[in-house]
C-alpha positions as CSV (number, residue, x, y, z in Angstrom):
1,X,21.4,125.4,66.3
2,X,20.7,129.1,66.0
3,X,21.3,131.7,68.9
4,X,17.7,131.9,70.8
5,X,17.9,127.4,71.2
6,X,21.7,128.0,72.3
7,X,20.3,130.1,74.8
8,X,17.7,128.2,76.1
9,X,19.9,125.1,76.2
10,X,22.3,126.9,78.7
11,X,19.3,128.7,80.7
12,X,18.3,124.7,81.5
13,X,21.5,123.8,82.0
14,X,22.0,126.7,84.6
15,X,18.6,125.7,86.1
16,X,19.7,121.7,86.2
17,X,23.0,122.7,88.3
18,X,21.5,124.6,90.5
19,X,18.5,122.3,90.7
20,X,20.8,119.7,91.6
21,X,22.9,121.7,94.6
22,X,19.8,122.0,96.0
23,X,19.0,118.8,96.1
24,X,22.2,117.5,97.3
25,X,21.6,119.7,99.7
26,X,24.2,122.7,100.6
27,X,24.8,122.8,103.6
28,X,25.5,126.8,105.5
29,X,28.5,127.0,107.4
30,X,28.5,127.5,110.7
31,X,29.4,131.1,112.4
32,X,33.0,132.1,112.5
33,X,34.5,130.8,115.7
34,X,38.2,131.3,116.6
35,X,40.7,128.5,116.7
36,X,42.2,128.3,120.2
37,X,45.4,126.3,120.1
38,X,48.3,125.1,122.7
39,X,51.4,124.7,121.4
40,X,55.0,123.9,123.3
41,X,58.5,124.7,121.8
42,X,61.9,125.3,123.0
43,X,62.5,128.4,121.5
44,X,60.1,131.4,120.6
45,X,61.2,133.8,118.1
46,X,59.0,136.7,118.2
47,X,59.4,138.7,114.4
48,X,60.5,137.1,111.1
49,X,62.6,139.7,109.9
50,X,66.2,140.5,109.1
51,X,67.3,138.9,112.6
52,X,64.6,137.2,113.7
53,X,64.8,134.6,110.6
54,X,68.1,134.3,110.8
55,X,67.8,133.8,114.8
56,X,65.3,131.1,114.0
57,X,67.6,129.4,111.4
58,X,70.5,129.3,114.1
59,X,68.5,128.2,116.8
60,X,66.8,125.6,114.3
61,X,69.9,124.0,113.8
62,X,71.2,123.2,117.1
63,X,68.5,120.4,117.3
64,X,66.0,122.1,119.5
65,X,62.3,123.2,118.2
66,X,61.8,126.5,117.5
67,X,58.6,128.5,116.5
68,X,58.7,131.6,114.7
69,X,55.6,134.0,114.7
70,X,55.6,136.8,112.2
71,X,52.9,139.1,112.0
72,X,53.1,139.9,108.1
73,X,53.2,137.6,104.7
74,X,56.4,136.4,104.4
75,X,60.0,136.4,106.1
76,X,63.2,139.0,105.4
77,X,61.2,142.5,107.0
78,X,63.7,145.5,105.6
79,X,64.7,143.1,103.2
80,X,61.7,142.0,101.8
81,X,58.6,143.5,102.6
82,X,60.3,147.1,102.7
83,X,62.6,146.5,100.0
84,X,65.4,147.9,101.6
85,X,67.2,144.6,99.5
86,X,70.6,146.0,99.6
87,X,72.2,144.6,102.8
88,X,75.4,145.5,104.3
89,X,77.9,145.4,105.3
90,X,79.5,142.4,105.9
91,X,83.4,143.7,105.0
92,X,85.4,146.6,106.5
93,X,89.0,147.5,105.5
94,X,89.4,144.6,102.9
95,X,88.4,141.8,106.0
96,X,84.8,140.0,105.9
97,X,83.9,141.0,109.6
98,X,80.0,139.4,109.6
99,X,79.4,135.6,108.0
100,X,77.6,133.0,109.3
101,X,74.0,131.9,108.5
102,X,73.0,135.7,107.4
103,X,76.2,135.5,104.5
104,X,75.2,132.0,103.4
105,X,71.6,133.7,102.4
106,X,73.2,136.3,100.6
107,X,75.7,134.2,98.7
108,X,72.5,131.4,98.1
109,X,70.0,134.8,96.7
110,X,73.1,136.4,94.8
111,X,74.2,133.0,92.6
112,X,70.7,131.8,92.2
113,X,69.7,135.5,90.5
114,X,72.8,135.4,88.6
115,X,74.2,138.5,89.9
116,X,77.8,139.2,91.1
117,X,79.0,140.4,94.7
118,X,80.6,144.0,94.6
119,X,84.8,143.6,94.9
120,X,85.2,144.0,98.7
121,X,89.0,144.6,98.2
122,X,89.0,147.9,97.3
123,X,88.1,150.9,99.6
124,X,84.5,151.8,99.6
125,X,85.9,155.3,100.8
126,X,82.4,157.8,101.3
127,X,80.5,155.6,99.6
128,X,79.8,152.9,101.7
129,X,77.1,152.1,99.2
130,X,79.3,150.7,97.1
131,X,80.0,147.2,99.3
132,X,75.9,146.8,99.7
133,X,74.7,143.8,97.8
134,X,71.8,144.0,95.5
135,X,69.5,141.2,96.1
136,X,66.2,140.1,94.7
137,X,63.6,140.6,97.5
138,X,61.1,138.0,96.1
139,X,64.0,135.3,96.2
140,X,65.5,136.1,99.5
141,X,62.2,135.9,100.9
142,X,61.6,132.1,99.4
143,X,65.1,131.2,100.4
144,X,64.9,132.0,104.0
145,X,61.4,130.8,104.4
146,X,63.2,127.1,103.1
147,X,66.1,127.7,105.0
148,X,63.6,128.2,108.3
149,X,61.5,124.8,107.0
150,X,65.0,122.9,106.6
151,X,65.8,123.7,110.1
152,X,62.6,122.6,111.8
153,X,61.3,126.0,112.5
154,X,57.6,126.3,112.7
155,X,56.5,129.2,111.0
156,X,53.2,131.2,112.1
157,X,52.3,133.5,109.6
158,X,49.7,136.5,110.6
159,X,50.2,136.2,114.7
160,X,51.3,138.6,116.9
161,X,51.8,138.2,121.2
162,X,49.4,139.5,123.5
163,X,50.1,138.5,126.7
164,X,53.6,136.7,127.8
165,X,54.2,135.7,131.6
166,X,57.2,134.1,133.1
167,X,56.4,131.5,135.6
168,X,58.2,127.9,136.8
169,X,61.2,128.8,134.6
170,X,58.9,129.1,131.7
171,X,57.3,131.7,129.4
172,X,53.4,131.7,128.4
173,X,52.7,133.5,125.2
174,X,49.6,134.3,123.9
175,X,49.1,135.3,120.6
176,X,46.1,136.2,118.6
177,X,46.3,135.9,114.3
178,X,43.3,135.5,111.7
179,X,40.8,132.9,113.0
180,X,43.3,131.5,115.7
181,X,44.7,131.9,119.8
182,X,47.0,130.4,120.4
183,X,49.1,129.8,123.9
184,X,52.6,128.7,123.2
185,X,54.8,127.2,126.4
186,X,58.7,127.9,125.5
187,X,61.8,128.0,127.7
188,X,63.4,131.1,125.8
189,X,62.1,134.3,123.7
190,X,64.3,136.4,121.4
191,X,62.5,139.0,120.3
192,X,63.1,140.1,116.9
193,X,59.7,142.4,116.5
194,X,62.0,145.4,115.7
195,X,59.5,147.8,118.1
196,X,60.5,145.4,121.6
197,X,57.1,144.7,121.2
198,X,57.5,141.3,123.5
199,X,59.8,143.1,126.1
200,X,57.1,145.4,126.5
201,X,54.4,143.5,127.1
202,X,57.1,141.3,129.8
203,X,56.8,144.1,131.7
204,X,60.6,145.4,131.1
205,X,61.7,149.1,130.0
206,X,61.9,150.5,126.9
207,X,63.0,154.0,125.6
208,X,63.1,155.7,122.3
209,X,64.1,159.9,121.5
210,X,61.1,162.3,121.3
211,X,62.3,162.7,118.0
212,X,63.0,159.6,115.6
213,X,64.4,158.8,112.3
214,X,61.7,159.5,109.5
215,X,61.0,156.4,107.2
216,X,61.2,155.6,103.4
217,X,58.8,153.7,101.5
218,X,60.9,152.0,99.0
219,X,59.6,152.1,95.2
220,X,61.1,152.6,91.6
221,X,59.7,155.4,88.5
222,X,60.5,155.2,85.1
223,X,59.1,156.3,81.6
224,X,61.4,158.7,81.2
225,X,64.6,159.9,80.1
226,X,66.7,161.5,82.7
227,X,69.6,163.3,80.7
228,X,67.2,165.1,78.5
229,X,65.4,166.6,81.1
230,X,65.6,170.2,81.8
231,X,66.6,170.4,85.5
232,X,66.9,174.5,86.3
233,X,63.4,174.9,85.1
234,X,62.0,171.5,87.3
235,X,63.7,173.1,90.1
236,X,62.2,176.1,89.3
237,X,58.7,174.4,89.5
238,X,59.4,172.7,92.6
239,X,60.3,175.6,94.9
240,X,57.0,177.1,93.2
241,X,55.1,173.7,94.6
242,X,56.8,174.0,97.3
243,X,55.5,177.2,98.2
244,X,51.9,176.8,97.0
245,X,52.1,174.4,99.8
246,X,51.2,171.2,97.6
247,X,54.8,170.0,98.0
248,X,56.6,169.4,101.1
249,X,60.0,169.7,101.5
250,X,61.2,167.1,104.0
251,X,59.6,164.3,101.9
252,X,62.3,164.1,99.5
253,X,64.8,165.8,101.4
254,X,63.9,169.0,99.3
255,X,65.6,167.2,96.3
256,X,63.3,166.5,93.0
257,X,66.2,166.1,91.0
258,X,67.3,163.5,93.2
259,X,64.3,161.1,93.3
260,X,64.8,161.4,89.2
261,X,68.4,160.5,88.4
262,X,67.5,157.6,91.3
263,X,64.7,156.6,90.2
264,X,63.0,156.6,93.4
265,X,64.8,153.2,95.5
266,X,65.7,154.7,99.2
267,X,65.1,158.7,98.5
268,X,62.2,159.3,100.7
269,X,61.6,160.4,103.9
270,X,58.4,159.9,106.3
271,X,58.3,162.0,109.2
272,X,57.5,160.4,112.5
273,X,57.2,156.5,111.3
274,X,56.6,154.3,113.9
275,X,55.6,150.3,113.6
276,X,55.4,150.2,117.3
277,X,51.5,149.7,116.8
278,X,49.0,148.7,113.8
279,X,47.8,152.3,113.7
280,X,51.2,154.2,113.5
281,X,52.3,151.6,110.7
282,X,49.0,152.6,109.2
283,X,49.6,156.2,109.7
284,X,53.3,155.8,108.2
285,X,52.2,153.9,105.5
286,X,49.5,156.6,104.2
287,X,52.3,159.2,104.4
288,X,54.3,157.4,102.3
289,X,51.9,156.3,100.0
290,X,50.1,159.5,99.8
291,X,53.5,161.6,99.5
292,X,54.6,159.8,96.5
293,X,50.9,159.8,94.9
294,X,51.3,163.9,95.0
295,X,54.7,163.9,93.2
296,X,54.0,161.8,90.9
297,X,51.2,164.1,89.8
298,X,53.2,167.1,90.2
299,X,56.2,165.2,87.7
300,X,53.9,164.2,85.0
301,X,53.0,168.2,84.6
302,X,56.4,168.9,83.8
303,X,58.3,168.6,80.3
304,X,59.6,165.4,79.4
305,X,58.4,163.8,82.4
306,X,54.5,162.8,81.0
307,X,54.5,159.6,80.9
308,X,56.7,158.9,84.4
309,X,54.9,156.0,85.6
310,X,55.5,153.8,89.2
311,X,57.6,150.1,88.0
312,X,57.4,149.1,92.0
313,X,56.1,149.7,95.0
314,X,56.9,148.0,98.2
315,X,54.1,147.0,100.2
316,X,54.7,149.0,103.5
317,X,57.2,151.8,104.5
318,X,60.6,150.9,106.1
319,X,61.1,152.2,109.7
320,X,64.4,153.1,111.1
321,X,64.0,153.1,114.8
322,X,61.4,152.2,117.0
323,X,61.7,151.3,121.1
324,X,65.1,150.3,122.5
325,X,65.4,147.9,125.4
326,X,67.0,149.2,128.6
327,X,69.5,146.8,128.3
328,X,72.3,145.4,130.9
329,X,74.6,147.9,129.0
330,X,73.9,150.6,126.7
331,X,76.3,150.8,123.3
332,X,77.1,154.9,123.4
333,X,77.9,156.8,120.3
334,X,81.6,156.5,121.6
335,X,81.7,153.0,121.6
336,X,80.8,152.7,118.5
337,X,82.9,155.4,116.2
338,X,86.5,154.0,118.8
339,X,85.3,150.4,117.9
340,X,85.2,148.7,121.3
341,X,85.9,145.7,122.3
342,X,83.8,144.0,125.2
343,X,84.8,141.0,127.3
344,X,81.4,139.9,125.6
345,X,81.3,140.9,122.3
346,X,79.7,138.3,120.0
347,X,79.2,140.3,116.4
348,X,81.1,143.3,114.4
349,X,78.9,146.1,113.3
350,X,80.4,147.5,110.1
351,X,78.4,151.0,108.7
352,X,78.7,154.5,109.3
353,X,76.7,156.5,111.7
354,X,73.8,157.2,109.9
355,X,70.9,159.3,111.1
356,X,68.3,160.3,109.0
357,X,66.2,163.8,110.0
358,X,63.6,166.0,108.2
359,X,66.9,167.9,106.4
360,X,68.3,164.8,104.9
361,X,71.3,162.4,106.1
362,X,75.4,162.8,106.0
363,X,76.4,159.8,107.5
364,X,80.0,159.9,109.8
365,X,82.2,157.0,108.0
366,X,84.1,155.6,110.5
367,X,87.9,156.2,111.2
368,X,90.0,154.0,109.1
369,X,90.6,150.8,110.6
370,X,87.7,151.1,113.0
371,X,85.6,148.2,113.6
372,X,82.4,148.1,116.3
373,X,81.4,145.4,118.1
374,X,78.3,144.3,120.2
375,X,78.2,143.2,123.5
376,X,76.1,140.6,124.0
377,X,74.9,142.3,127.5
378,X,72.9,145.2,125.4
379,X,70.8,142.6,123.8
380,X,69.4,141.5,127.5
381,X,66.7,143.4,129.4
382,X,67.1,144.2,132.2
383,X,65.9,142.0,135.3
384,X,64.6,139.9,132.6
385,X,64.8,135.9,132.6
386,X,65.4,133.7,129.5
387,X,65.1,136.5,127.2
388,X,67.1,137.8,124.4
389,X,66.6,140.8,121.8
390,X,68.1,141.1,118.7
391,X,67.7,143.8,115.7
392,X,67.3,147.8,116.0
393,X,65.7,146.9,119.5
394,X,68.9,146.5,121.6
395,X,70.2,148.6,124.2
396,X,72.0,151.7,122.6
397,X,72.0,155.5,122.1
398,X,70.2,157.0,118.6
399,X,73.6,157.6,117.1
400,X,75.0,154.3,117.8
401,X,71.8,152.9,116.8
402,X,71.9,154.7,113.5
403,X,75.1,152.6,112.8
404,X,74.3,149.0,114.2
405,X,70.7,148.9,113.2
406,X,71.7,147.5,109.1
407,X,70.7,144.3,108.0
408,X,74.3,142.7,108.0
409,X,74.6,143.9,112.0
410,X,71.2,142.7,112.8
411,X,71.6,139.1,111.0
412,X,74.7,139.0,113.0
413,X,72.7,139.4,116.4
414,X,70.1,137.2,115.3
415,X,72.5,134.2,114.9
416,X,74.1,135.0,117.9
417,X,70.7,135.6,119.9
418,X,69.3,132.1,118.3
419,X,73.1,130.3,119.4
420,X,72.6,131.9,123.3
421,X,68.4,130.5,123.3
422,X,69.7,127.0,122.3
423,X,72.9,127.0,124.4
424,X,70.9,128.5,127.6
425,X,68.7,125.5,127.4
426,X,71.2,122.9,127.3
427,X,72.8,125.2,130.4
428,X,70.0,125.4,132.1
429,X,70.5,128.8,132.6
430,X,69.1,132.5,132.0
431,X,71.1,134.3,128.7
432,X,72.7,136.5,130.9
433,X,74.5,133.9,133.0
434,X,75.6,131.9,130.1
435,X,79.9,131.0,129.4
436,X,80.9,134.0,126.7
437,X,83.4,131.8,125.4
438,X,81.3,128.8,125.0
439,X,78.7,131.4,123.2
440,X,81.3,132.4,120.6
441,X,82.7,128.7,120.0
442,X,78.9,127.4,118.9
443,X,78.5,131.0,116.7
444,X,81.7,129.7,115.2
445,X,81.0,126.7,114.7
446,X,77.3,127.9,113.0
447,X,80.3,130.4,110.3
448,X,79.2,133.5,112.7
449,X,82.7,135.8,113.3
450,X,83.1,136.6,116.8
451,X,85.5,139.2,117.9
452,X,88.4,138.6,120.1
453,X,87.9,140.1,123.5
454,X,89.1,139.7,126.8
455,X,88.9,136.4,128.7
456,X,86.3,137.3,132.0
457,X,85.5,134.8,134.4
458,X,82.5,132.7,132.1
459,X,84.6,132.8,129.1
């Protein structure tokens, strides 16, 4: 068969397929219409990230039914989607301080991958760093999303709430996602959102500083050879950038030599990111996107440094503080660096106190010996009813905050805000009237460490 009846055979071929659709008879779909839906649970977690998953998990396995909304792709937030997948940490002076659901994660991401856990006997010292556990995002993110599925957790990918109203001892959520509304009944919310995007829309106060941590959009760089670089003349070249004005400073914490010998990972720094909305994620995300677009152009002009290429890029920029809940009680700076123990304390926080600005970070390692704890109080709006928040969001000062807000501390309030939803309901009571000392025995029970405070009249 030579070329011109090949084609002609698959011209009528083309024609008889099409021919026969036709005739068949395609039918058009109808318009888009949205999907309204009514849903009941027992428990609503609102955010699927470092606590919220874990809240879900908790509250999953205490035998009630829990939905979990999540207005991204998959679970794990600074974990995962930022790539921030270095959590910690979970010892302090030789002692593991948080466990529990969060630690059984780590162990199940760590072993699968084949990696090793850093030796937690010997003294970190300044460089807390050193105790953080390398995980592998993409893994942690299937694990937990199994973990949630094991549990009976209903997973709603791409929602977010709209409207939530508190009437006859239960909460109304509406939610809105691609193609679907949806109103869920539940007897208890923890919200998880990192921003206290639920509280907000309850109706109950928030706060945040006029001036907030910057963000970091979390990527790797490679194709090149650090050690053979010449760094006096880069430096040279980037004070020149610098004040050319195509550089800014701030964005690397004035430090090219820096986001070199890294390689990128947790370098930069975003000024004024905010996820409290879709537009100031968008805005953050730009900055960050469009910040390391313009060094990596200004890099590949320099000697030995041509072919630098990006290996990674997360998909969106980490945030380090958001809205804060006016809590029942505020955690204060001193609280946290004298290690405090409250009649209610239900989780350690173990890091320094780390606050990021334009000029860069030092963080303030904490006194040996020194251990903070939570109260379970700050995680409770106030005059708020069968709600819990756990994460970044609760009730404490920006330097406190700076300290508490890590993964390890915020998986430790997610299992203990999933353990309070599940035991309120069997109470029949709001979060804030609930027996402490019944609260820490189930956390136990769940692996969670709870400190050793003093016995108050519910405990």
């Amino acid at each position: 068969m030579n070329r011109r009846d090949v084609l002609s055979t698959i011209g009528a071929l083309s024609v008889g397929l099409t021919s026969s659709a036709i005739v068949k008879g395609d039918v058009l779909k109808k318009p888009y219409k949205t999907i309204d839906r009514k849903l009941e649970t027992d428990i609503l977690v609102i955010g699927g990230g470092t606590a919220g998953s874990i809240a879900a998990i908790q509250a999953g396995r205490t035998g009630h039914q829990v939905t979990l909304i999540e207005c991204q792709s998959q679970l794990g937030g600074t974990v995962t989607t930022a790539g921030v997948a270095f959590p910690g940490l979970f010892f302090a002076w030789g002692k593991q301080v948080i466990s529990g659901v969060g630690w059984e994660l780590v162990q199940s991401a760590v072993q699968m991958n084949g990696d090793s856990l850093p030796n937690f006997s010997l003294p970190h010292g300044r460089e807390h760093w050193k105790h953080q556990i390398r995980l592998n995002a993409s893994l942690y993110a299937l694990l937990l999303e199994e973990k949630c599925l094991e549990a009976g957790v209903n997973v709603r990918y791409y929602e977010t709430p709209t409207s939530l109203v508190f009437k006859d001892e239960h909460w109304y959520v509406e939610t809105v996602g691609k193609g679907v509304r949806a109103e869920i009944k539940c007897k208890q919310i923890i919200d998880c959102s990192g921003n206290a995007i639920a509280a907000s829309i309850a109706g109950y106060k928030l706060f945040k500083e006029k001036v907030t941590q910057p963000g970091t959009l979390m990527f790797r760089i490679g194709g090149y050879d650090f050690e053979s670089l010449d760094l006096e003349r880069l430096k040279i070249a980037y004070e020149m950038a610098i004040d050319r004005g195509e550089l800014i400073r701030g964005e690397f914490r004035g430090d090219i030599i820096a986001l070199l010998k890294e390689k990128g990972d947790n370098v930069q720094h975003i000024e004024g990111a905010d996820s409290t909305t879709s537009e100031t994620h968008t805005e953050a995300n730009i900055k960050g996107r469009e910040s390391l677009l313009k060094h990596l152009r200004f890099l590949k002009k320099q000697p030995g440094l041509g072919n630098v290429r990006i290996e990674e890029m997360r998909t969106e920029a980490g945030i380090r503080e958001t809205y804060r809940i006016d809590g029942l009680y505020r955690i204060s700076y001193e609280d946290y660096i004298t290690g405090k123990v409250y009649p209610d304390s239900i989780a350690y926080s173990y890091y320094p106190v780390d606050l990021h600005t334009v000029e860069g970070v030092v963080p303030e390692q904490l006194a040996e010996g020194v251990v903070p704890t939570i109260p379970f109080r700050s995680m409770i709006p106030k005059n708020s009813r069968n709600f819990i928040v756990a994460g970044r969001s609760i009730c404490s000062d920006q330097l406190a905050n700076s300290g508490l807000r890590v993964q390890a501390s915020c998986m430790a309030m997610g299992q203990a805000a999933g353990a309070a939803a599940a035991l309120a309901i069997e109470k029949k009571v709001t979060p804030s009237d609930l027996p402490i000392g019944e609260l820490k025995k189930l956390i136990e029970m769940h692996g969670g460490i709870v400190p050793l405070g003093k016995k108050t009249s519910k405990g």
